[in-house]
Phi, psi and omega in degrees: 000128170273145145219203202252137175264328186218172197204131180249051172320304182299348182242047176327165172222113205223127195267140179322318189293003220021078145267131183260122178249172189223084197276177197194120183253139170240161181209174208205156155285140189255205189265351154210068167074347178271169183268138191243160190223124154225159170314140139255153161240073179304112201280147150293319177263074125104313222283209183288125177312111149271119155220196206244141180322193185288153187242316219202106170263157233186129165283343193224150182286342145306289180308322188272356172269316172284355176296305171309301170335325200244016184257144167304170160304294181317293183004280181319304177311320192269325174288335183294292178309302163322292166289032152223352171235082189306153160330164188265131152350134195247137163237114162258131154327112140013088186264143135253137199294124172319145178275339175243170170248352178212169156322167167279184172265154207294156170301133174316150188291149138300015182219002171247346172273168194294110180296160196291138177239153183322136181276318162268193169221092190305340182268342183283341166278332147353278170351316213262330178161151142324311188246023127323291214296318197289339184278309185301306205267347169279357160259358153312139167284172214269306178314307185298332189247007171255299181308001122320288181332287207303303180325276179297328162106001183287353171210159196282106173329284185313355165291306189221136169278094184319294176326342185244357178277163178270278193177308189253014162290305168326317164313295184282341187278301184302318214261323178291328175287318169308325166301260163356295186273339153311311197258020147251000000 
């Protein structure tokens, strides 16, 4: 059961509105066994009792009688202040749960991604005739017909500069190579 340890008489307390108050420190027992303290404020004209948060835990109801004893004037004036301007209310936000536990992982090396792979298969049209295959890769673009060259492996990088061949050079570079290797 709470009650009052001390009564501050000697110390009115008087508020911008001049209101005069009376602090009082009470304390109460919790459930394991030590004492917790907090401030009342009592208006001289009648209206509502204030008080204040807990100010103090205590092992005994000894130790929270001396606690009192030693609060100042100021002390009161401020706690007093606390308790007509409580902290502003803490709002938390919301968390919503990540869908990864980490970043993605960094992009793949340009020499770990996947080559560009050939739009034919020079030697399986090669098959059907020579001069399919040279109509099929003349409707290719120049991009399309160096990744075949690369694909298939028909001509020795240190030899020939892909990048300076032309559409129909490329043409004839594929189709003489593909020659070539059927028939040995």
């Amino acid at each position: 059961m709470a009650h009052v340890v001390l009564v501050y008489r000697a110390s009115p307390l008087r508020v911008d509105d001049d209101r005069v108050y009376v602090a009082q420190a009470c304390g109460r027992e919790r459930d394991d066994g030590t004492w917790e303290g907090w401030l009342e404020f009592v208006p001289a004209d009648d209206s509502a009792v204030l008080r204040s948060q807990r100010e103090t835990t205590q092992p005994s109801l000894a130790a929270l009688e001396y606690w009192a004893t030693g609060i100042t004037p100021v002390y009161l004036t401020g706690a007093l202040e606390r308790t007509l301007t409580p902290p502003p209310a803490v709002v938390t936000q919301r968390t919503t749960p990540s869908v990864y536990d980490a970043p993605a992982p960094a992009e793949i090396a340009a020499a770990e991604a996947a080559a560009p792979q050939p739009v034919l298969n020079p030697f399986s049209v090669y098959a059907k005739g020579e001069d399919l295959l040279r109509r099929q890769l003349a409707a290719l673009s120049a991009r399309h017909l160096r990744t075949i060259v690369v694909g298939y492996d028909l001509a020795d990088p240190d030899d020939v500069e892909l990048d300076a061949l032309t559409a129909p050079e490329l043409v004839e570079l594929i189709t003489a190579a593909v020659r070539e290797r059927l028939a040995a």
